[in-house]
C-alpha positions in Angstrom: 177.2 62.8 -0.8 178.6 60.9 1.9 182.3 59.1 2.2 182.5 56.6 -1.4 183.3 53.6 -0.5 184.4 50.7 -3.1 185.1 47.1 -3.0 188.5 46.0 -4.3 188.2 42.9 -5.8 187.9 39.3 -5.1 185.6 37.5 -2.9 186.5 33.9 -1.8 184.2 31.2 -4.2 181.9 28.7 -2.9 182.7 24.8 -2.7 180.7 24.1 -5.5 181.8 26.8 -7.7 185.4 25.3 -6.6 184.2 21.6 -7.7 182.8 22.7 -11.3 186.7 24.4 -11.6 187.9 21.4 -10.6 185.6 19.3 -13.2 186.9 20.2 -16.4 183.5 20.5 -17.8 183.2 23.5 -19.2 179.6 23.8 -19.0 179.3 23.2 -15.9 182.1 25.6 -14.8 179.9 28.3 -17.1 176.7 27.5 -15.2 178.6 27.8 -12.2 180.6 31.1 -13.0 177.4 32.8 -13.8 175.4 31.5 -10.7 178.4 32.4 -8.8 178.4 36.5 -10.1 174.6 36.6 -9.4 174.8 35.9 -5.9 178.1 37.4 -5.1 176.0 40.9 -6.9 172.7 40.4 -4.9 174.5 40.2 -1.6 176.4 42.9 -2.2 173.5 44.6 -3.1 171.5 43.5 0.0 174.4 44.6 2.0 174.1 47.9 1.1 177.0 48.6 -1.7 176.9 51.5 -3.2 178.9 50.0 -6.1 179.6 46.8 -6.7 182.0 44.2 -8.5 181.2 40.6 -9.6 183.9 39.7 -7.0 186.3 38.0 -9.6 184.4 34.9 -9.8 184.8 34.2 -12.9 188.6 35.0 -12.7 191.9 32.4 -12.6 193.7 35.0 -10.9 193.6 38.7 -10.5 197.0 38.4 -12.2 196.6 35.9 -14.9 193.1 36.5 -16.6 194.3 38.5 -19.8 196.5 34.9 -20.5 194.0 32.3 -19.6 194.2 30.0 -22.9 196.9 32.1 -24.7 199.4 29.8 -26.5 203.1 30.6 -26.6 204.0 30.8 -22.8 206.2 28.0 -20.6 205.2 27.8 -16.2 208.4 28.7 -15.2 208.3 32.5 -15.1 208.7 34.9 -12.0 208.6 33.8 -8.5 206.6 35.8 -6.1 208.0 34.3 -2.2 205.0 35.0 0.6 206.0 35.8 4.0 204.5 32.0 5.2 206.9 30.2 3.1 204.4 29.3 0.0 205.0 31.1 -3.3 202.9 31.6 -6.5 204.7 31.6 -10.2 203.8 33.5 -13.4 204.1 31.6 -16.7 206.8 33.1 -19.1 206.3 34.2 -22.6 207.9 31.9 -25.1 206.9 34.2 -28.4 205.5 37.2 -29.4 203.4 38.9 -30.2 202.4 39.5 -27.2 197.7 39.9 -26.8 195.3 39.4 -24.4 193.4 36.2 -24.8 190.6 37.8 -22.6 190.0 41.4 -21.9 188.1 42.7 -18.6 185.1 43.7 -20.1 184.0 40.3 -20.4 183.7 40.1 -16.8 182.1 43.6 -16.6 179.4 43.0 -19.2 178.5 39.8 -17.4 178.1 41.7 -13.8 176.1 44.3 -15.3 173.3 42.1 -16.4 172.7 41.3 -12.8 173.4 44.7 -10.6 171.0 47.6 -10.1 174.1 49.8 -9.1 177.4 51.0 -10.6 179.5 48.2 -11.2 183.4 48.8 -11.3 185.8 46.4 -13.0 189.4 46.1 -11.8 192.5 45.3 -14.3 195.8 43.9 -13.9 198.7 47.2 -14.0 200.6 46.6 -17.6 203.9 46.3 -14.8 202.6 43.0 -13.5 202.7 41.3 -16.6 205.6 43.5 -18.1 207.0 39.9 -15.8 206.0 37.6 -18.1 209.2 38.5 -20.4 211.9 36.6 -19.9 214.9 37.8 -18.8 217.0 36.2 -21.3 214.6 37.8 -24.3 212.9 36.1 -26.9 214.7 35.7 -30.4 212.8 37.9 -32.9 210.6 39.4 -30.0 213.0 42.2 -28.6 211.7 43.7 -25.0 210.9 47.0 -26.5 208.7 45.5 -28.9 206.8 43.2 -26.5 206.0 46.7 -24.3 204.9 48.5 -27.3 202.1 45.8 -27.7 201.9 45.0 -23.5 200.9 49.2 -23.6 198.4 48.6 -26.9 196.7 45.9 -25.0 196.5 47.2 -21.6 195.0 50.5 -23.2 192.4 48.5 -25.0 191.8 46.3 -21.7 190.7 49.4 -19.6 189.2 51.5 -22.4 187.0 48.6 -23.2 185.5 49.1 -19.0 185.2 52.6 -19.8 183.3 52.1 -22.7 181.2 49.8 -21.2 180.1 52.0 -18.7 182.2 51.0 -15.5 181.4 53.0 -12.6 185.6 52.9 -12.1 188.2 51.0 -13.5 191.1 49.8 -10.5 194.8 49.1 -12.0 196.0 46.3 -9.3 199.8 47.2 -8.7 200.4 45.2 -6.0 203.8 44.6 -7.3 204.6 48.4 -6.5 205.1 47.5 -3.0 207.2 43.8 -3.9 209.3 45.5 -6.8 210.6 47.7 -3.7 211.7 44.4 -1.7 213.3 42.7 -4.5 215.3 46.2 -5.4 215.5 48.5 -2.5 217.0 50.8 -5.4 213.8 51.7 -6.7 215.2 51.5 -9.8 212.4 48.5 -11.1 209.4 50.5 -9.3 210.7 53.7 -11.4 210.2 51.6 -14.5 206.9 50.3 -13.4 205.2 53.7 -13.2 206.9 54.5 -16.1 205.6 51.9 -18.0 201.4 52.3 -16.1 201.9 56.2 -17.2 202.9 55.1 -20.9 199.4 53.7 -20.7 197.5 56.5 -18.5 198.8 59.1 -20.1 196.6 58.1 -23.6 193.3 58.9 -21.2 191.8 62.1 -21.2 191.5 64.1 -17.6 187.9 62.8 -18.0 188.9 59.4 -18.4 191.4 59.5 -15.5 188.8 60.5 -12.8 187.3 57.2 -13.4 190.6 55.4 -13.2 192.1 54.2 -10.2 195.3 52.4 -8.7 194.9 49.6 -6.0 198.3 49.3 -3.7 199.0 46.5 -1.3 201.6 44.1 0.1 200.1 40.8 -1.6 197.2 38.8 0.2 197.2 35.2 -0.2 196.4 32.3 2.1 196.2 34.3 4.6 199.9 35.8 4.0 201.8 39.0 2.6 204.8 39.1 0.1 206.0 42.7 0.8 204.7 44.5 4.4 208.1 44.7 5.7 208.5 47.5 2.8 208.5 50.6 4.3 205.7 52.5 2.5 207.7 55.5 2.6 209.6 54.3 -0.3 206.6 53.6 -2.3 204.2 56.2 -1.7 205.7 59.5 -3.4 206.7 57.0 -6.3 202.8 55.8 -6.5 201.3 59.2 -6.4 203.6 60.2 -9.4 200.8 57.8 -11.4 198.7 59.7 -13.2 195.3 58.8 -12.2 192.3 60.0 -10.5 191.7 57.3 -7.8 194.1 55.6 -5.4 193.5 52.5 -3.1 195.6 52.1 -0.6 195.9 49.2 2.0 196.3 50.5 5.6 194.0 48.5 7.8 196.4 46.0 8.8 199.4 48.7 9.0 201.0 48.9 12.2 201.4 52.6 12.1 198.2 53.7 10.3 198.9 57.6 11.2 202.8 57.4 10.0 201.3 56.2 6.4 198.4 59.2 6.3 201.1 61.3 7.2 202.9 60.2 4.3 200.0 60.7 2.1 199.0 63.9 3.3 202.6 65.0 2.5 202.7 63.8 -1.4 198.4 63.6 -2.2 198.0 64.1 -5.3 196.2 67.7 -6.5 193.4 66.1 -7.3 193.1 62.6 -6.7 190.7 60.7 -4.2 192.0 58.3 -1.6 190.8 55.3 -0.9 191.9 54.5 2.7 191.8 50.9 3.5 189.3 50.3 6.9 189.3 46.2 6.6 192.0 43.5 6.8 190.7 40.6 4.6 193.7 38.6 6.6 192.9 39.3 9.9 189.9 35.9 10.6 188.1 38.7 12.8 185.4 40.9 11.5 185.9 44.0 12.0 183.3 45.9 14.2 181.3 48.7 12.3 182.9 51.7 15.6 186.5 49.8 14.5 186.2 51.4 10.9 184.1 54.5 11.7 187.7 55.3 14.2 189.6 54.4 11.1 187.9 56.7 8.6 187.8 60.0 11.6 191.7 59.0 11.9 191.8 59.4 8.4 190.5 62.3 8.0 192.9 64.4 11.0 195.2 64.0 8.1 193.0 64.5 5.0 190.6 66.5 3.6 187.4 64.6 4.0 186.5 65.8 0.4 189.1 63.7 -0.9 188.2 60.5 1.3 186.9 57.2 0.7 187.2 53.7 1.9 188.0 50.5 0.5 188.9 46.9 1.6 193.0 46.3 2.3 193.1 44.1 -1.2 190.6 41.2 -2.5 189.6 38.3 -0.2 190.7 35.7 -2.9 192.7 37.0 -5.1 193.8 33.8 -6.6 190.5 31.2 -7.1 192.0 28.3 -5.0 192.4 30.7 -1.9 190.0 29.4 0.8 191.5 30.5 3.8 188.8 33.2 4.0 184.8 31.9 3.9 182.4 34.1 1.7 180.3 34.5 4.8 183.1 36.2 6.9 184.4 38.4 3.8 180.2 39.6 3.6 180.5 40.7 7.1 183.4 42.7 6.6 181.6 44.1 4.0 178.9 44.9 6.0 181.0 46.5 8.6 183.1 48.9 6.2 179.5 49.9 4.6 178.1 50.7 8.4 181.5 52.3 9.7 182.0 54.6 6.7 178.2 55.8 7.1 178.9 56.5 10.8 182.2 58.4 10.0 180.5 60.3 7.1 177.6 61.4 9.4 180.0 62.1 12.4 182.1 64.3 9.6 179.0 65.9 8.2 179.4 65.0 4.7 
């Protein structure tokens, strides 16, 4: 069977899918969107993918996608501060109730017209946009409530991938990591997974084997919100999610074998990890022998088994991110593809 190996997410868009966004008219952003999935597909594809994703093209943000058009939210909601300087802000909710103006299965349905492999679909967590409530409440719209329906609708958003046939369905929680910076308590990270098992737990075993949870320190413009968190603090907190898959960044980790010791201490009894082998940061491709060392270090501390590799987080999470060309985030594609065959082969698995 090999090592699995899986994209994450995003893949930086072309100038001209950039100018259609920039157009305003909407057909011409449509034409472009769907040009823009078919190519990002068929070079995956040609590159050798085992699975593929429609590299969020069609995507605002990883974050924001559920809320694109939704009435009844204000732009000055949380503030996530990167390690350059530049931050990114979430809208807040101004009324309930709260529903997803557009569900992931859109974006699945669409990739799937144009791959001849599995396709997986990633989601936002239900914690990242547990942010959108304000602080301050909203009269008539009590918290509780608004996580009652944030739990209904994230339900819905990855049943509706599962339904639709995704290969895997990846819960982005990259505010794991960042809750963790902004209270070294651990009391906000506690309620996170709280709040992703509220929704996990309504999946069968079944179900949950094709679920997965993506983990990172941010990646945006070429910069981090949270890798000065220790991943100590996060990891036994992570692994307490109750899902079947986990992603974790560790490419650009400084101490790579301190973090699989970690993991090896706390894995899961069941789960699969997803070790990152590729920085989509770092400006310099990876060679194919740099990630086949990265898997074989991987595995002195894991079970080969219970292995696969993944990208650190999405080249362009956010659409206006060019700081990464689509050329050099193919070749690091290329390179985790060759590398994990090499380490699979070297394994014997």
């Amino acid at each position: 069977m090999g090592i699995p190996t899986e994209p994450i997410g995003s893949i930086p868009r072309s100038p001209e899918f950039l100018a259609a966004m920039r157009s305003g008219d909407a057909a011409e952003l449509a034409r472009a969107q769907e040009s823009a999935v078919r190519d990002t597909i068929a070079r995956m594809e040609q590159a050798g993918s085992p699975v593929v994703t429609d590299g969020e093209q069609a995507k605002p943000s990883f974050a924001t996608y559920p809320i694109a058009g939704l009435a009844h939210l204000a732009p000055d909601g949380a503030v996530i501060p990167f390690a350059d300087g530049h931050t990114r802000q979430l809208p807040r909710l101004t009324a309930g109730p709260f529903r997803y103006a557009v569900r992931a299965e859109q974006y699945l349905r669409a990739a799937q017209r144009h791959a001849t492999v599995p396709v997986k679909q990633a989601v936002i967590a239900p914690s990242a946009l547990s942010l959108l409530y304000p602080a301050t409440g909203i009269d008539g719209y009590p918290r509780e409530r608004f996580l009652d329906d944030l739990a209904d609708e994230a339900e819905a958003d990855i049943r509706g991938c599962l339904d639709a046939g995704a290969h895997a369905v990846q819960l982005d929680f990259t505010e794991g990591r960042l809750s963790l910076k902004l209270d070294p308590s651990g009391g906000v990270l506690e309620e996170f997974v709280a709040l992703n098992n509220r929704v996990l737990e309504r999946f069968s075993p079944e179900e949950r084997s094709r679920i997965g949870v993506h983990t990172c320190p941010g990646g945006d413009q070429d910069s981090t919100h949270s890798a000065d968190v220790d991943y100590a603090g996060l990891l036994p907190h992570l692994f307490q999610l109750k899902a079947g898959n986990f992603y974790v960044q560790l490419a650009s980790e400084p101490e790579p074998d301190k973090v699989l010791a970690v993991i090896a201490e706390h894995l899961p009894a069941t789960a699969r990890i997803f070790v990152g082998v590729i920085d989509p940061i770092d400006p310099q491709v990876e060679t194919p022998e740099q990630v086949r060392d990265r898997v074989l270090a991987a595995a002195r501390h894991l079970p080969p088994d219970r292995l696969g590799t993944c990208d650190d987080c999405g080249f362009s999470p956010f659409a206006d991110d060019t700081s990464t060309s689509r050329e050099v985030a193919f070749a690091k594609i290329r390179a985790r593809l060759e590398g994990t065959a090499s380490a699979a082969a070297e394994l014997g698995v």
